[in-house]
C-alpha positions as CSV (number, residue, x, y, z in Angstrom):
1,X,9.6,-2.3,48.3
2,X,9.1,0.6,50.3
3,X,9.9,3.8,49.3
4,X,11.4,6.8,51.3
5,X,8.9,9.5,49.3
6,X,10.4,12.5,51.4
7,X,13.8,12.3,49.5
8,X,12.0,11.7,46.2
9,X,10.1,14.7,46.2
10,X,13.5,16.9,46.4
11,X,14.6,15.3,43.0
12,X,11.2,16.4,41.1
13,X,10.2,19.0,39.6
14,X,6.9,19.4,38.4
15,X,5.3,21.0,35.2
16,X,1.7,21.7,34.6
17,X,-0.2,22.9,31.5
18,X,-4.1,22.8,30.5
19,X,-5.6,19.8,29.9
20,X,-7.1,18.7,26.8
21,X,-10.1,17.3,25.9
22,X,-13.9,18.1,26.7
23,X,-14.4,19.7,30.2
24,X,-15.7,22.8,28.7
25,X,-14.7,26.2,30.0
26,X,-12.8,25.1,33.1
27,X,-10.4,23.1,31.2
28,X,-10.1,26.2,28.7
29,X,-9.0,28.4,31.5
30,X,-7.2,25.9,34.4
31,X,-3.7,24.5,34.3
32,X,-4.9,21.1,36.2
33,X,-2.4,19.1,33.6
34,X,0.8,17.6,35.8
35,X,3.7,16.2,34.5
36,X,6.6,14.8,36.7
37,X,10.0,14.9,35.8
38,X,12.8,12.9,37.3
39,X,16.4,12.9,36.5
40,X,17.0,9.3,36.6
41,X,20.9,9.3,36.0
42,X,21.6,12.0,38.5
43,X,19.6,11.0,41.4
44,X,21.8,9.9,44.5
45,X,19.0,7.6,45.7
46,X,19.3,4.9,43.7
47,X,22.2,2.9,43.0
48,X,23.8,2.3,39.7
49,X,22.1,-1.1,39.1
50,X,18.4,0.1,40.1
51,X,19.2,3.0,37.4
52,X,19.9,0.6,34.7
53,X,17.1,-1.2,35.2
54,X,14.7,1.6,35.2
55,X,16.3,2.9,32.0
56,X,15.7,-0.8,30.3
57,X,12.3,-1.4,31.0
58,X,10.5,2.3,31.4
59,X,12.5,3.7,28.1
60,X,9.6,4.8,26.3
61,X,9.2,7.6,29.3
62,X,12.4,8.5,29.5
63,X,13.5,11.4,26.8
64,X,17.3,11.3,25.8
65,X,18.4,13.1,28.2
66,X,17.5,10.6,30.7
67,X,14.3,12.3,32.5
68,X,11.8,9.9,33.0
69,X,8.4,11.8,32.8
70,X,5.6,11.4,33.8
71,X,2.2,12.6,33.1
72,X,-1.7,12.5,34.6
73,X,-4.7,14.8,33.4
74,X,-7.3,12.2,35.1
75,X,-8.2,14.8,37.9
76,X,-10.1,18.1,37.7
77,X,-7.5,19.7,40.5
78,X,-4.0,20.1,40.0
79,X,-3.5,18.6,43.7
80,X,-5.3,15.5,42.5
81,X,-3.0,15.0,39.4
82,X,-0.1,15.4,41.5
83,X,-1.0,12.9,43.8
84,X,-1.9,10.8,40.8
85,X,1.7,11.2,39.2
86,X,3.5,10.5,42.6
87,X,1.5,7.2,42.9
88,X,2.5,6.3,39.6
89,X,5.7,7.5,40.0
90,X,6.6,4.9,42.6
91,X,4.3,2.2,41.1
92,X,6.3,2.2,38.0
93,X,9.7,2.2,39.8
94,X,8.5,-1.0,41.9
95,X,8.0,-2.6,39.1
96,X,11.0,-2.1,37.0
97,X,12.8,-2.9,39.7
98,X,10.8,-6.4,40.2
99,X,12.9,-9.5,39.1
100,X,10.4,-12.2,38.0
101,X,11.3,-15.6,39.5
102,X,12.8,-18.2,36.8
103,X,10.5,-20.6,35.3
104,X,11.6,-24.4,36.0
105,X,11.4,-26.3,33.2
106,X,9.0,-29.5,34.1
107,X,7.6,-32.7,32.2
108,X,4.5,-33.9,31.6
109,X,3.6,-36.8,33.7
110,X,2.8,-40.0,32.1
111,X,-0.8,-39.9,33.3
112,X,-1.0,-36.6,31.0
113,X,0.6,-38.2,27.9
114,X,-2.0,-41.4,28.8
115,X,-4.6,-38.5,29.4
116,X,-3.4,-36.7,25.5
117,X,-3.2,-39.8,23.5
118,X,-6.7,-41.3,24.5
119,X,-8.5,-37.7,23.6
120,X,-6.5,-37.7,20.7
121,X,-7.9,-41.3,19.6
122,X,-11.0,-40.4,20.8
123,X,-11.0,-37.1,18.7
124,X,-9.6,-39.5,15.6
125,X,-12.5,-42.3,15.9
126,X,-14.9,-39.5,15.9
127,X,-13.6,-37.7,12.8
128,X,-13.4,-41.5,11.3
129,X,-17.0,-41.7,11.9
130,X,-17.6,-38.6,10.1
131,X,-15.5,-39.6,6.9
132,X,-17.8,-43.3,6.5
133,X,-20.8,-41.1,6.0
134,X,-19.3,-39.2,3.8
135,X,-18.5,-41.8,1.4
């Protein structure tokens, strides 16, 4: 699915803090930390479907008001979080909105029940064999 990102990027807004973790003093002192936040029941580009589905399968990023967030601190730039966040951003929404194609249910041919029964005799005789030695 292709996305228009133009219209996206007037529906976000964009948050950014310091990051945590080592890094040292530039992390100590650089607000490089994005997180992107999208109103997903009051956007007017998707339509009423696509916005159930997104709330179904990405629920654990969306808070309760219904603003899917999220978050990247992988880059040392604030530019290159962004990025990172608007890649994910559309990555995610591709595949919430993916339907999987049904599964037909099939049956095993009767050369694979031949093929299951002889390696299970086989499998039998040699456990047999084990138990005569045993005794």
């Amino acid at each position: 699915m292709e996305w228009d990102k133009e219209a996206f990027r007037s529906e976000w807004t964009f948050k950014t803090s310091r990051s945590g973790g080592a890094g040292g003093q530039h992390v100590n002192k650089v607000s490089t930390k994005v997180m992107l936040e999208f109103d997903l029941m009051r956007s007017s580009l998707l339509t009423d479907f696509q916005k159930q589905r997104i709330a179904e399968k990405l629920a654990a990023r969306i808070t309760n008001e219904g603003i899917l967030q999220i978050t990247s601190q992988a880059e040392r730039t604030q530019w290159g979080n962004r990025e990172v966040v608007e890649n994910m951003f559309f990555d995610l929404l591709t595949q919430a909105l993916l339907i999987p194609k049904a599964r037909k249910a099939t049956r095993p041919s009767k050369s694979a029940k031949e093929k299951r029964l002889t390696d299970k005799k086989h499998d039998s005789a040699k456990k047999e064999q084990r138990r005569k030695w045993e005794e």
